[in-house]
C-alpha positions as a Markdown table, in Angstrom:
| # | Residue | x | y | z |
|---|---|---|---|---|
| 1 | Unk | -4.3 | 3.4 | -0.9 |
| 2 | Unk | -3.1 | 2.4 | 2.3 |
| 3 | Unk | 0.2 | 3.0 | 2.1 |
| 4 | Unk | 3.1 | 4.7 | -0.4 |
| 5 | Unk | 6.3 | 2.9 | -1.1 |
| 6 | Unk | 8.5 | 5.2 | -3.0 |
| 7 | Unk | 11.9 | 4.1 | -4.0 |
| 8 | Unk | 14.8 | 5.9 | -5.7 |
| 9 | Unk | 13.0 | 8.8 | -7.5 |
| 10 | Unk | 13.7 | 12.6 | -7.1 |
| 11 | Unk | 10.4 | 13.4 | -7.8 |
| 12 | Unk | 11.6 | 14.7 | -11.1 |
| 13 | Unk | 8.6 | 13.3 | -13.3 |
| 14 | Unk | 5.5 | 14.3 | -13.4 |
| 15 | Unk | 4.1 | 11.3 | -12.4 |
| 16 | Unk | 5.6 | 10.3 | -9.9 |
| 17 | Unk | 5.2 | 13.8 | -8.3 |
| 18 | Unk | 2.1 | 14.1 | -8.5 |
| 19 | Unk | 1.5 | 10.5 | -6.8 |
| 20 | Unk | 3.7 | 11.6 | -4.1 |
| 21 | Unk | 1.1 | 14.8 | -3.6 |
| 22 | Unk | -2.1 | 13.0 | -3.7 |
| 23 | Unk | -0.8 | 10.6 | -1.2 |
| 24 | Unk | 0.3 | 13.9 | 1.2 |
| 25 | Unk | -3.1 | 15.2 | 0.7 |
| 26 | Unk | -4.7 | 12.3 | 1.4 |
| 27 | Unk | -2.4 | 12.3 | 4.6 |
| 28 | Unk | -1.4 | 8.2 | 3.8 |
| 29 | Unk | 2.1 | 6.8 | 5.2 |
| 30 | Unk | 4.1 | 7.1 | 2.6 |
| 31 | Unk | 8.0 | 5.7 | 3.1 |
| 32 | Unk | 10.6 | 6.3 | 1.2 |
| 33 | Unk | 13.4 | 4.5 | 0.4 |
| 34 | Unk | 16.5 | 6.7 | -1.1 |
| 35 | Unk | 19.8 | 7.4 | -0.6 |
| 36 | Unk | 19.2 | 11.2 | -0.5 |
| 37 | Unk | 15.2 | 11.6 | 0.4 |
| 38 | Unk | 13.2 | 14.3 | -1.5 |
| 39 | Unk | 9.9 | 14.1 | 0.1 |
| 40 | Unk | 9.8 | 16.8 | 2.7 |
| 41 | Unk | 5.9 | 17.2 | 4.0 |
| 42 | Unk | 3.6 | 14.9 | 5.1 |
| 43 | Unk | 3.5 | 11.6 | 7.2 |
| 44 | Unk | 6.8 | 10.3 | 6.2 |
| 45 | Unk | 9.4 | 7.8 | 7.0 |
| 46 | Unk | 12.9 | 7.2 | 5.5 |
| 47 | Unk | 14.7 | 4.4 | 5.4 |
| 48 | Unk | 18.1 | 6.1 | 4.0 |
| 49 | Unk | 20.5 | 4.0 | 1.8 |
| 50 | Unk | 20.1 | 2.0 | -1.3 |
| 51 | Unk | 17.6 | 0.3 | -2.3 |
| 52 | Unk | 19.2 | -2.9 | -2.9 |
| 53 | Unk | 20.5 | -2.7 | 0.6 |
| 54 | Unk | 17.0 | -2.1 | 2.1 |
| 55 | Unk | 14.1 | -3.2 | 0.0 |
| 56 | Unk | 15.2 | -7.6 | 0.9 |
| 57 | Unk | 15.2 | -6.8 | 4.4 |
| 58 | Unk | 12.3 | -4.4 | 4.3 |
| 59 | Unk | 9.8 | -7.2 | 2.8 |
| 60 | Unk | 11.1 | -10.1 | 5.0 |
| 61 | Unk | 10.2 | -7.4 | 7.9 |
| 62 | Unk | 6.8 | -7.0 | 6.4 |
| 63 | Unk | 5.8 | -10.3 | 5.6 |
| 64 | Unk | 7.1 | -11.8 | 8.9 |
| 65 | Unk | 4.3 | -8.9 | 10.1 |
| 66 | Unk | 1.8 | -10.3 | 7.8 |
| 67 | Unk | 2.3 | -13.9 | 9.0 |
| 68 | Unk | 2.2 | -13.4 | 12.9 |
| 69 | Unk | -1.2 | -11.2 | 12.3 |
């Protein structure tokens, strides 16, 4: 894993939380997308608002990247 794209979750599953932790102790990007954001170590980036607001812009962004590269 390169990279962790978490979107809309308050970490409230185990699951989810524990992905969260492994990517933090791994010290990956993770970025979160949420309105209020719940991850609060590690090397993250917010992109606050909601998710059907961000994610569309967010992958044209990213494949535009993928494209020129």
């Amino acid at each position: 894993m390169d990279c962790l794209i978490v979107v809309g979750t308050a970490l409230e599953t185990n699951l989810a939380a524990n992905i969260v932790a492994q990517a933090i102790t791994n010290k990956k990007l993770i970025v979160e997308i949420n309105i209020d954001p719940v991850i609060k170590y590690g090397n993250v980036k917010y992109l606050i608002g909601q998710a059907e607001q961000i994610i569309p812009n967010f992958c044209e962004l990213t494949l535009a990247k993928f494209k020129t590269n």
